[in-house]
Structures are given as structure tokens and as C-alpha cells.
C-alpha positions in Angstrom: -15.4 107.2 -78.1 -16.1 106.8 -74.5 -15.9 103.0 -73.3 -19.3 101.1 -71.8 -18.2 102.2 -68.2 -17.7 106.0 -68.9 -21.4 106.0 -70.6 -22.9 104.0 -67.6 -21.4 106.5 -65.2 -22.0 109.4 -67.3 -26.0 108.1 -67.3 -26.0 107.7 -63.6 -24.6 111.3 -63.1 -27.4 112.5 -65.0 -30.0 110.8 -62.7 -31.4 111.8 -59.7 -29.7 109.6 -56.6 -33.1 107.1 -55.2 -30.9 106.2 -52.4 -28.4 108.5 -52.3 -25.5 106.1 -53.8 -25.0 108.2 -56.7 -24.0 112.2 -56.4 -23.2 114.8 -59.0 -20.3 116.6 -58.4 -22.1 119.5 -57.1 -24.5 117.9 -54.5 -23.3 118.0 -51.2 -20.9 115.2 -50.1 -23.9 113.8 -47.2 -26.5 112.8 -50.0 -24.0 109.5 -50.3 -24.1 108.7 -46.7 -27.9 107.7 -46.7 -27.7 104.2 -45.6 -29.6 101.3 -47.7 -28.3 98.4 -45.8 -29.6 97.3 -42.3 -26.6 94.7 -42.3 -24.3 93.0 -44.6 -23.5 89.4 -44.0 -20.5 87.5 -46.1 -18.4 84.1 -45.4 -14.9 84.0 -44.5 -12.2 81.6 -44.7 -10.7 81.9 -41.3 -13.1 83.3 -39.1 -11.3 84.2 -36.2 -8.4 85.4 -38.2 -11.2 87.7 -40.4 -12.9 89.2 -36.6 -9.8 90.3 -35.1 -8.7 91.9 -38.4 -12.1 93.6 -39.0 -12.1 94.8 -35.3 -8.5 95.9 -35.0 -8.8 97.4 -38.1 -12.3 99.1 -37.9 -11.9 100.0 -33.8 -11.2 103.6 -35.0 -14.1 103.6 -36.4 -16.3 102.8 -33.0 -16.9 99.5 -34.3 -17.6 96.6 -31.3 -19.5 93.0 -31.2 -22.6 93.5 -31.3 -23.8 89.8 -31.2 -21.9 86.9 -31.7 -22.9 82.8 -32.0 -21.1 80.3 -33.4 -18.4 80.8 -36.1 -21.0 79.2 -38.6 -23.6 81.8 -37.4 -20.7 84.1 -37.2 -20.2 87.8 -35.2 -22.2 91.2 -36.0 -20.1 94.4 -35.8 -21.2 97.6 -36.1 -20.7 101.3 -34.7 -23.7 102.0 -32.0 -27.0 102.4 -33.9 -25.3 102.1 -37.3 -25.7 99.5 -40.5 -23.6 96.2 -39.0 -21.1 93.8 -40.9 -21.7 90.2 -40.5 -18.6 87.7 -40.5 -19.4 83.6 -40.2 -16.8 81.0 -41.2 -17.6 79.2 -44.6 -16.0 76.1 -46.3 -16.7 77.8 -50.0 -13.8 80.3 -51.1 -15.5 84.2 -50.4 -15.8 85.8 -53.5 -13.5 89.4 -53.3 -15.1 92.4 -51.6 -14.6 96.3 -51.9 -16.2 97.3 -48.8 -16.1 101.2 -48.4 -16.7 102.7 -44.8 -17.7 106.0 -44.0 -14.9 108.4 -41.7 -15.9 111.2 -39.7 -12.7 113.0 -40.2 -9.2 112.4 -42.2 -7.2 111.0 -39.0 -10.0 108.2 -38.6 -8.8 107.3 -42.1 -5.3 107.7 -41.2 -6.1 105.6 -37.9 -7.7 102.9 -39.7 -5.1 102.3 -41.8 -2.1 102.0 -39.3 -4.3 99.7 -37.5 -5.4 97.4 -40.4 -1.9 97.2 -41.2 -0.9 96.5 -37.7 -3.8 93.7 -37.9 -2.4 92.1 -41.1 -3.6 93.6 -43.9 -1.6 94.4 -46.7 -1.4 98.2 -48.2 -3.3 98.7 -50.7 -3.6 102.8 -50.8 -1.7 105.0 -48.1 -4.1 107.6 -46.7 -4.3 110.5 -49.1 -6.9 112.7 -51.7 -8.5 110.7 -54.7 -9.2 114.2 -56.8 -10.6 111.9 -59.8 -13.1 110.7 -57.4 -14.1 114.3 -56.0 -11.8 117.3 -54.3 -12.3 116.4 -50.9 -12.2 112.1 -51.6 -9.7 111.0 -48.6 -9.2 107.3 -48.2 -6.8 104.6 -47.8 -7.1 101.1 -48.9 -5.6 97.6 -47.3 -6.6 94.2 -48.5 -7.7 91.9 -45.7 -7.2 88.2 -44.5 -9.6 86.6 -47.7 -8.3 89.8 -49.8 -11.1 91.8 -49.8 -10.3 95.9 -50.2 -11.2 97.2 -47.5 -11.1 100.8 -47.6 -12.3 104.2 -45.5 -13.1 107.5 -46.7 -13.9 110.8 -45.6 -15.8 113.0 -47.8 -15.2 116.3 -45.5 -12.6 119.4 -46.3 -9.3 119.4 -44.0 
């Protein structure tokens, strides 16, 4: 008998995506990339630690400052003209992430994750196909400074 997350995600399979967010396996990979967010804005532990990761890490990407006050107002990254992450210093412990960023191609994947690596962050998924996801699923995973999963895929053939 199927468990209470295979019969959630069998239901949303069978509805049609508002927003894009969920795809049946034979809708073409772009449906997911319809963006909901403008911005997404979370506290971390060690701010300045938690920029240079997310900019090191993210740079192959095309991700820059776009605006940046004080560590309690905190830094907005984002590609040009694209959604932005928010980062700003808090004294309360973050709660853990899986934030999931979109690729072009599979050697921004690859790039991103020698560079998180190289930034800190600790594997947590080598570049490579997730089949049970869908066929052309290629992402890599790394936990970052306040052990988030950070992670970025490319939904596009080789």
C-alpha cells in the first residue's frame, strides 16, 4: 500500500501545474522553470561567511550583488533580471534549506559544484543523472555554511 507521500505525489501528477512547479513526466522540462518568486529572503548565522559561499559557489551561475546594506538588512544576489536570494545575519539558528537552482547546461552544474566545494561546502551529491527524478535530471548537491542543501540542476539532454 502506497505511503502518504507516494499518494500526495501521485495526486499532484494528476493535476494540472498553476505555476508550473509540478510536471508530468511527459510535459516538457521548461513548464518547471516558471518562476513564482520575485525574491527569497532567509537569516544566516555568519553572514559574511554565508555571502562569499553563496557567491563563490553560485558565480557560475551569473550570480552578483545586486544590493547590499547592513548585515542585519543583509545582501541581494541574483543573475541579471532574474528571481534574487536574500542573505542578512540573524541571532536565531536558520531553520535548514533545500534551495534548488536552475542550470543552463550540465558543466554549470559541474562548475557550481567545484566551486561550492572550493568555497566550503561539504559534498553532498557529485554532479550526475537522478533518473528517479526524470531522464534528463542532472544535479549535484553541497551543504552550505548553516547546512542548507544547496543544489543545481539542469533539466536539458547532453
Amino acid at each position: 500500500m502506497p505511503g502518504q507521500n507516494e499518494r500526495l505525489a501521485a495526486r499532484l501528477r494528476a493535476q494540472r501545474p498553476a505555476v508550473g512547479f509540478v510536471r508530468r513526466a511527459s510535459q516538457p522540462h521548461n513548464i518547471c522553470r516558471e518562476i513564482m518568486f520575485d525574491h527569497v529572503k532567509f537569516g544566516v548565522s555568519d553572514y559574511l561567511a554565508s555571502k562569499a559561499f553563496f557567491l563563490r559557489a553560485l558565480e557560475p551561475l551569473g550570480v552578483a550583488v545586486v544590493s547590499e546594506g547592513s548585515p542585519t538588512y543583509g545582501v541581494e544576489i541574483s543573475p541579471k533580471g532574474k528571481a534574487s536570494l536574500c542573505l542578512y545575519q540573524t541571532a536565531e539558528k536558520p531553520a535548514h534549506l533545500h534551495l534548488a537552482f536552475v542550470a543552463d547546461n550540465r558543466r554549470q552544474v559541474e562548475a557550481f559544484y567545484r566551486a561550492a566545494l572550493e568555497a566550503g561546502g561539504k559534498d553532498n551529491g557529485a554532479p550526475g543523472l537522478r533518473p528517479h527524478y526524470h531522464a534528463n535530471y542532472y544535479a549535484a548537491f553541497v551543504i552550505g555554511p548553516d547546512g542548507h542543501n544547496i543544489e543545481v540542476v539542469c533539466h536539458e539532454p547532453a
